[in-house]
TISE-211977 format. One line per 8 residues: number of its first residue (from 1); their letters; for each residue x, y, z of C-alpha. Coordinates in steps of 0.25 Angstrom, whole numbers, plus 5000, padded with zeros to 4 digits. Example, Ala and Ser with C-alpha at 12.3 -4.5 7.8 and 13.67 -1.06 7.14 Angstrom:
<nodes>
1 = AS = 5049/4982/5031 ~ 5055/4996/5029
</nodes>
This chain:
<nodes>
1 = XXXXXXXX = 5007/5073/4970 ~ 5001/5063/4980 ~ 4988/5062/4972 ~ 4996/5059/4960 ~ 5004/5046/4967 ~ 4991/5041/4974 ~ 4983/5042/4961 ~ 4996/5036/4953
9 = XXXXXXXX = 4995/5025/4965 ~ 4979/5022/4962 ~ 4983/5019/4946 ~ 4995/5009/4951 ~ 4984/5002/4960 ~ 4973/5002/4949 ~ 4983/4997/4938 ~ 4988/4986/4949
17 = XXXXXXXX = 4973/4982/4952 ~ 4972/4982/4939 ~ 4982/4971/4935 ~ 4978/4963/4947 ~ 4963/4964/4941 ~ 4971/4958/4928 ~ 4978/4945/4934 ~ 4963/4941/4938
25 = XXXXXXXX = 4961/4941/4923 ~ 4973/4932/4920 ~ 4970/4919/4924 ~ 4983/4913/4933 ~ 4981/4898/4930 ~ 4965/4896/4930 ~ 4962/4908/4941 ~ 4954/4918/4932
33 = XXXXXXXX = 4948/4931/4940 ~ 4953/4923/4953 ~ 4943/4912/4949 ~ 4950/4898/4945 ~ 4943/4894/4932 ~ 4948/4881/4923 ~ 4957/4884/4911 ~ 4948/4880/4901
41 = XXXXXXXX = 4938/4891/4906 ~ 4946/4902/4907 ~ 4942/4908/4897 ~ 4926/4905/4897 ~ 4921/4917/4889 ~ 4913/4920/4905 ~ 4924/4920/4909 ~ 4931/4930/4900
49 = XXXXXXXX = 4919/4939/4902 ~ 4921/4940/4917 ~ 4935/4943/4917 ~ 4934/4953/4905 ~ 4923/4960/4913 ~ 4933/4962/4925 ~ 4945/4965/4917 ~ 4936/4977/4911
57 = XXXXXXXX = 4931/4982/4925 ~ 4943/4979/4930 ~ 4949/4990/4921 ~ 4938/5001/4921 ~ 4937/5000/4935 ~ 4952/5003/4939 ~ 4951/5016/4928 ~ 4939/5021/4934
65 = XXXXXXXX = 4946/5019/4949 ~ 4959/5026/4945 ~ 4950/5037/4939 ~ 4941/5037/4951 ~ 4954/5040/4959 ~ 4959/5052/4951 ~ 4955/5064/4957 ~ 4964/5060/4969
73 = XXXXXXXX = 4972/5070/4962 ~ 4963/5080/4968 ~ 4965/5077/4982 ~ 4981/5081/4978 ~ 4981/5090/4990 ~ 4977/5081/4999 ~ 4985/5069/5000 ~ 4975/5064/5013
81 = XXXXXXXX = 4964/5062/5004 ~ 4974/5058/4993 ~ 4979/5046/5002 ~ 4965/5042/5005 ~ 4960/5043/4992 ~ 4969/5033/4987 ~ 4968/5022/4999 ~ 4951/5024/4997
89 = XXXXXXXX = 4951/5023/4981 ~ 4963/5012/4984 ~ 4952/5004/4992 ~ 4942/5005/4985 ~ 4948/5002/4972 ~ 4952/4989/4977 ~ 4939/4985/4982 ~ 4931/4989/4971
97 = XXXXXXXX = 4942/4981/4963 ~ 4941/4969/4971 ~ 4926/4969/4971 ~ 4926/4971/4953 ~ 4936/4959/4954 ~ 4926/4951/4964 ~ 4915/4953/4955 ~ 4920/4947/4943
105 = XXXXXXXX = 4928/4935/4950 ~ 4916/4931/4956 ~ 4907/4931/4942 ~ 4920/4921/4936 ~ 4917/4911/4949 ~ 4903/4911/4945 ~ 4907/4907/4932 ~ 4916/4896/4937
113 = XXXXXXXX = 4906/4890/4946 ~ 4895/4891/4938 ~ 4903/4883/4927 ~ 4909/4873/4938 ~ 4922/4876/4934 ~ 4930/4868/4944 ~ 4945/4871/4948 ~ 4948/4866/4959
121 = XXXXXXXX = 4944/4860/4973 ~ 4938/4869/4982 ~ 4943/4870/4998 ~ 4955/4862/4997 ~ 4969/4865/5001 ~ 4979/4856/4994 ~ 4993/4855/5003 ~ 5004/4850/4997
129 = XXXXXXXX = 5011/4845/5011 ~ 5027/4844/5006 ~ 5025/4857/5001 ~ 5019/4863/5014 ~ 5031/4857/5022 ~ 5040/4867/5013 ~ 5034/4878/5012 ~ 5043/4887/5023
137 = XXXXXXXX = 5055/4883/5015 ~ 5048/4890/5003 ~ 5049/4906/5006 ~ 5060/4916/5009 ~ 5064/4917/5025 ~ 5055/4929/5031 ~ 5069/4934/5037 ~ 5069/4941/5023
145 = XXXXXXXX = 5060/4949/5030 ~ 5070/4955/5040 ~ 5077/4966/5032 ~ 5062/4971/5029 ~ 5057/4971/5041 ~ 5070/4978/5047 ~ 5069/4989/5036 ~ 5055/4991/5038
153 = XXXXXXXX = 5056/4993/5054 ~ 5070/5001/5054 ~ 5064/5013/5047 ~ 5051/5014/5056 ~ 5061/5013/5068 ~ 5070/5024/5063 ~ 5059/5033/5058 ~ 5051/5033/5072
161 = XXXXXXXX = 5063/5035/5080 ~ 5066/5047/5073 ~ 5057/5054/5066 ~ 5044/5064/5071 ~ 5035/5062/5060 ~ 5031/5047/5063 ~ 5016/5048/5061 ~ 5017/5054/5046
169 = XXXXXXXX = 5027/5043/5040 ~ 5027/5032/5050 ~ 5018/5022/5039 ~ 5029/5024/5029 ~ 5036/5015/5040 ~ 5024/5007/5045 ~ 5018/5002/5032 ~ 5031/4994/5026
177 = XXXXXXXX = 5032/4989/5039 ~ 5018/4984/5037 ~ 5019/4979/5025 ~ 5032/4971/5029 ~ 5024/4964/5040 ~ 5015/4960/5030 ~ 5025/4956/5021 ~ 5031/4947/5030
185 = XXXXXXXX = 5017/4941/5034 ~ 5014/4937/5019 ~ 5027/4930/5020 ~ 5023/4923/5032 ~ 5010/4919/5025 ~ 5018/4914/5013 ~ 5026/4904/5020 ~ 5016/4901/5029
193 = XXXXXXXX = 5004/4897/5020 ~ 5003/4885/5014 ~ 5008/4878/5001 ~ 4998/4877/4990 ~ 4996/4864/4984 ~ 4996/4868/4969 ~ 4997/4854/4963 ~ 4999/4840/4967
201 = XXXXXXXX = 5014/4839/4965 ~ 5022/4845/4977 ~ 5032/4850/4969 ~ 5023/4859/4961 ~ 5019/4862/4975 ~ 5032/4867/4980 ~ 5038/4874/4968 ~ 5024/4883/4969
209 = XXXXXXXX = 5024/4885/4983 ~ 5038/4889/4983 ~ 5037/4900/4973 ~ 5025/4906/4983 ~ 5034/4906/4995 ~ 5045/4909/4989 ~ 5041/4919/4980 ~ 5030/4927/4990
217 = XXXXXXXX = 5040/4926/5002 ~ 5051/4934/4995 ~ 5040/4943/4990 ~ 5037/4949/5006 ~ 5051/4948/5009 ~ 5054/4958/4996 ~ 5042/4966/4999 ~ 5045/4966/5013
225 = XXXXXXXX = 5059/4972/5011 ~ 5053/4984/5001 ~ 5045/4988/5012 ~ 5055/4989/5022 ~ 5063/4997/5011 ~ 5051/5007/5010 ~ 5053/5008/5025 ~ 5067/5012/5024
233 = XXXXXXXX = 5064/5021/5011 ~ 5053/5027/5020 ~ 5061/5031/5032 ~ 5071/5036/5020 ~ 5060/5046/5014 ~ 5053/5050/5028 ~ 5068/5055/5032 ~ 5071/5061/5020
241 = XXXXXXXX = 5060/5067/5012 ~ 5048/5062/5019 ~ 5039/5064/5008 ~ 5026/5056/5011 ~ 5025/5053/4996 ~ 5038/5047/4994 ~ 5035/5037/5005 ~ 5020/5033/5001
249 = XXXXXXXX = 5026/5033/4986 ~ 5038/5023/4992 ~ 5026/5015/4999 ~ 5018/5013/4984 ~ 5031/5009/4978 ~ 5033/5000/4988 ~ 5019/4993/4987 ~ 5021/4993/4972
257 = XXXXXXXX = 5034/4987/4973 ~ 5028/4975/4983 ~ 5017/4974/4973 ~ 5024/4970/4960 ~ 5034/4961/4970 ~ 5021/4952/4974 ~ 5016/4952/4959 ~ 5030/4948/4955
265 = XXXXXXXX = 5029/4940/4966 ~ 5016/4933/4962 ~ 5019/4931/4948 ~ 5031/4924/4949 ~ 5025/4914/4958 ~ 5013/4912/4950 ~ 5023/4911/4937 ~ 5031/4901/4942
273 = XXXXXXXX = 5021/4894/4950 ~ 5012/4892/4937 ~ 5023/4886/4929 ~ 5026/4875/4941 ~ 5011/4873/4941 ~ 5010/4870/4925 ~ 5019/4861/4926 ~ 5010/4854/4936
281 = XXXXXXXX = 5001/4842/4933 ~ 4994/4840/4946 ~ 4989/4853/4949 ~ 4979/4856/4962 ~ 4966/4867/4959 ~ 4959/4872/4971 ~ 4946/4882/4968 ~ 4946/4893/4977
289 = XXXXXXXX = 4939/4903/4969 ~ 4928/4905/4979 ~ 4937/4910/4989 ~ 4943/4923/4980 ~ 4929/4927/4975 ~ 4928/4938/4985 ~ 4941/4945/4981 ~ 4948/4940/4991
297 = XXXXXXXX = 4954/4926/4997 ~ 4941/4920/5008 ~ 4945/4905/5007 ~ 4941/4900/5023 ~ 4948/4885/5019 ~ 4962/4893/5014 ~ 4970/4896/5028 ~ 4980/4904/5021
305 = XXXXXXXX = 4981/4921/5024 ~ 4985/4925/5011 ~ 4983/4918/4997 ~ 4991/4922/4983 ~ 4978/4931/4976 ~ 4972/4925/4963 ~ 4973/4938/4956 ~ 4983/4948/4957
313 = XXXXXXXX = 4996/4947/4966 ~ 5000/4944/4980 ~ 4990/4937/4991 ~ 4978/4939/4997 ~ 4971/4936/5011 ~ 4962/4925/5014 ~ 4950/4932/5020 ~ 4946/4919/5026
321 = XXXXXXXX = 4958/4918/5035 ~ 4959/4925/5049 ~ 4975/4929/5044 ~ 4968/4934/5032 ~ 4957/4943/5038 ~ 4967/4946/5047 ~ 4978/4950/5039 ~ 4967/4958/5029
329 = XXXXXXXX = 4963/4966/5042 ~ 4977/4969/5044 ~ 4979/4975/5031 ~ 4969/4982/5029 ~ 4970/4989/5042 ~ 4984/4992/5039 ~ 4980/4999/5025 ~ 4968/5006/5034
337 = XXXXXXXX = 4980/5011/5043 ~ 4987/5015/5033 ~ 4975/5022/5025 ~ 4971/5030/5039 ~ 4987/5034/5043 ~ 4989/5040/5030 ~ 4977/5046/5027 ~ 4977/5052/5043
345 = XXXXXXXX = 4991/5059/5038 ~ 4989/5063/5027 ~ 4975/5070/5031 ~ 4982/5076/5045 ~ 4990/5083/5034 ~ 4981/5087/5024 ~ 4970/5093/5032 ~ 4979/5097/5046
353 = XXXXXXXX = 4982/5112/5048 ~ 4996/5117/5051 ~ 4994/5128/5063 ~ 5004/5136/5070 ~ 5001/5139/5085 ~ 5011/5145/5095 ~ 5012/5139/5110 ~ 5017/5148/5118
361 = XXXXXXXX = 5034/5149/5113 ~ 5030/5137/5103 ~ 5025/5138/5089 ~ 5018/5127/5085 ~ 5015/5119/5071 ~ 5004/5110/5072 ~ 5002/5102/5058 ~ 5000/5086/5055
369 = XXXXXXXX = 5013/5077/5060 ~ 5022/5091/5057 ~ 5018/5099/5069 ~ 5030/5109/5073 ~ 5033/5117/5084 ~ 5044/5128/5088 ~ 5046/5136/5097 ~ 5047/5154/5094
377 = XXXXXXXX = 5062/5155/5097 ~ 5063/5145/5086 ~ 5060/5156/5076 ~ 5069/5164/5068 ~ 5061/5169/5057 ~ 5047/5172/5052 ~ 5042/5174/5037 ~ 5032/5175/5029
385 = XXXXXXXX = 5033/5169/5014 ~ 5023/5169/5003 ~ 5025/5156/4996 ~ 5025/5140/4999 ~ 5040/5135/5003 ~ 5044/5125/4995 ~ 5057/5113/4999 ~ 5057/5099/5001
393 = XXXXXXXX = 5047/5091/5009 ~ 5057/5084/5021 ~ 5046/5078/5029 ~ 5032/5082/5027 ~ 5019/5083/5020 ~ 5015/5093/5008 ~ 5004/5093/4997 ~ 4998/5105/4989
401 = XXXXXXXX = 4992/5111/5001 ~ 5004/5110/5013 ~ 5018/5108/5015 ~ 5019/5101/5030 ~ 5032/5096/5036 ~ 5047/5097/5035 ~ 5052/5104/5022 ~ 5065/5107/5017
409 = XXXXXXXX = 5061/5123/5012 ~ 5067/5128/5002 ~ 5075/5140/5005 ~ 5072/5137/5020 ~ 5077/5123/5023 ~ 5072/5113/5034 ~ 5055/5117/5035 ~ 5044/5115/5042
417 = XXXXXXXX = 5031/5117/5033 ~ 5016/5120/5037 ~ 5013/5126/5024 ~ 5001/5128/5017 ~ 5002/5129/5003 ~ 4990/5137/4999 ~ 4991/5148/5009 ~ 5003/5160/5010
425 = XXXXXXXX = 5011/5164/5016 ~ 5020/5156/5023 ~ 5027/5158/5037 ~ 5042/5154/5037 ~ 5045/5152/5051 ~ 5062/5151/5054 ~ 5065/5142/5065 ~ 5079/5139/5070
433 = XXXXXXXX = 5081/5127/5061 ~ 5068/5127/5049 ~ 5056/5134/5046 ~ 5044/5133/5047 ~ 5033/5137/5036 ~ 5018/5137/5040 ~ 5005/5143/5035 ~ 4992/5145/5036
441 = XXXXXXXX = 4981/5139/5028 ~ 4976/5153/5027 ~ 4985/5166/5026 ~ 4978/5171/5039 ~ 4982/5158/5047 ~ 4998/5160/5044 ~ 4997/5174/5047 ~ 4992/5170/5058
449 = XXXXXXXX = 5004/5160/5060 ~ 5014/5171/5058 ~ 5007/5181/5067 ~ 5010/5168/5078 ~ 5024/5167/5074 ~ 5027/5181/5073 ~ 5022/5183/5089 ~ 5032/5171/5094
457 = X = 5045/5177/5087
</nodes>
């Protein structure tokens, strides 16, 4: 099952990355490819052929990439390798993207500047100063924030306080509250950077630059306040079903939900602001092409942290900034974080052993993050059974090879599984209030575990 969501995942990322490959075929105003060209050589028959050649490779290249990533499904069993897998092919699929995107940006810039096909000036910064003077006035308050960030913290409170399996779900809890950090910092960035002079005539200038702030600050805040509700959906899930898969299925949604907010986002802004600049007479042009060519922002004369990107949607850092290296290091050492937490559980589960061992009146279960203990008194019966239980997963982990964690047994009730699937029998241990099913991963193993238990009734 988990294959099937992480390979249905790597189609939704193809087909996005795909239609953000398309809005760099679309030219927004005269940027074509993320190169600015002149209107009246948008189309150059050059021209065309470049951005035919990258629409094609585009294409083939995400097919063979979702094809690549299709015998995921025979690492179904183990959703370790499943997990990292995904985050590798995720990775490289980017890169490989970025690079195809890089190669054919940089062949259309050639073009422009061997035909001297000028559209701007270059390293100027145009300020319109009665603008600039108004620019906090533009964007929502930041105490939208609040409700998020109370709704975000409350549940990581409640859940450390009272729960014992803090190391398995605690990133359901610390990723939102991540993100809403982040979240509030692009709204910082928002009000904070400066207004863009976009033509001569200040009022152009302030009906554009109010529909950026206006528009991108209630943007974070909505997105901020998703994230505290997948906090409080978390701590909901973890206390009553604790299915790992409906929370990294709630995280997805949630990314995919944030996702068509910032396009929504984007093109509003860029659909109203094109209609204010139509109308304009006086427009400004600044060529800045040089800066995007390595498929990213570098532009040393730019002191801004994050810029609007030139295709696709939402922002992008400038590289040349110390924020921006700054703020590139911190996210991608978060996602590295992230990568290695995940896949460190997830392995400790797939490849650990569960092993029963007695300690003088103790018995013993050692397993990943649902060790057990009880002591002899404690049990009432002892059998042997020659099939897999089956009941509801309350909080634990289960695949096609193992069932590990709290249960809900039917016939049996409350339970506490260590159960391999592909070996028989089964040992049903009755304690005073749940049972206990373990086995062996060989049949020699759980007799060996009964011969234990038999000794200490």
């Amino acid at each position: 099952m988990m294959a099937l969501i992480f390979l249905f995942c790597s189609i939704v990322v193809a087909l996005s990355i795909l239609a953000h490959n398309q809005t760099a075929v679309k030219p927004n105003k005269n940027t074509l490819m993320g190169v600015t060209i002149p209107n009246t050589f948008l189309n150059d028959t050059l021209v065309n052929r470049i951005v035919t050649k990258y629409k094609k490779t585009s294409v083939i290249y995400v097919i063979v990439s979702v094809t690549c990533f299709t015998p995921i499904l025979f690492l179904s069993a183990y959703p370790s390798l499943v997990i990292i897998s995904t985050f590798v092919w995720c990775g490289a699929f980017v890169l490989i993207n970025n690079f195809i995107y890089s190669k054919y940006a940089y062949q259309l810039f050639e073009v422009k500047k061997s035909n001297n096909w000028i559209t701007g000036y270059k390293n100027i910064i145009s300020i319109d100063t009665e603008v600039s003077r108004m620019k906090q006035t533009m964007p929502v308050s930041w105490l939208w924030f609040i409700p998020a960030i109370i709704a975000g913290v409350m549940p990581l409170t409640l859940f450390l306080t009272r729960s014992t399996q803090k190391t398995l779900y605690i990133s359901f809890f610390i990723v939102p509250i991540l993100l809403i950090v982040l979240l509030l910092y692009l709204y910082k960035l928002t009000v904070s950077q400066r207004v863009i002079a976009y033509s001569e005539n200040t009022e152009i200038n302030l009906a554009s630059n109010y529909l950026h702030k206006r528009l991108w600050s209630i943007c974070w805040v909505i997105s901020a306040s998703i994230e505290g509700l997948v906090s409080v959906i978390s701590l909901y899930l973890i206390k009553n079903t604790n299915a790992i898969s409906l929370l990294i299925g709630l995280s997805i949604l949630s990314a995919l939900i944030i996702s068509v907010i910032i396009i929504y986002t984007q093109n509003k802004i860029r659909e109203k602001q094109n209609r204010i600049l139509d109308s304009d007479n006086t427009p400004i042009y600044i060529d800045e092409d040089e800066y995007w060519l390595k498929g990213y922002y570098y532009n040393p004369y730019d002191m801004r942290t994050m810029v609007e990107k030139r295709i696709g949607y939402g922002f992008t850092i400038n590289m040349a900034t110390f924020k921006g290296k700054l703020l590139a290091s911190g996210l991608f050492g978060g996602i590295a974080i992230l990568i290695l937490g995940l896949s460190f559980v997830f392995i400790s589960l797939d490849f650990s052993h569960f092993e029963l061992t007695s300690e003088g009146e103790t018995l013993k279960i050692d397993a990943p993050f649902y060790g057990y203990s009880f002591s002899k008194n404690d049990i009432k019966e002892i059998k042997k059974i020659n099939y897999i239980p089956s009941g509801v997963k309350t909080n634990g982990a289960g695949t096609s090879k193992y069932m590990l964690g709290n249960y809900n047994i039917d016939g049996y009730g409350s339970s506490k599984l260590y159960v391999n699937k592909n070996t028989l029998p089964v040992l049903v241990i009755k304690l005073k209030e749940i049972y206990v099913f373990i086995n062996g991963k060989t049949t020699q193993e759980t007799d060996k575990y009964y011969e234990i238990l038999v000794q200490k009734q």
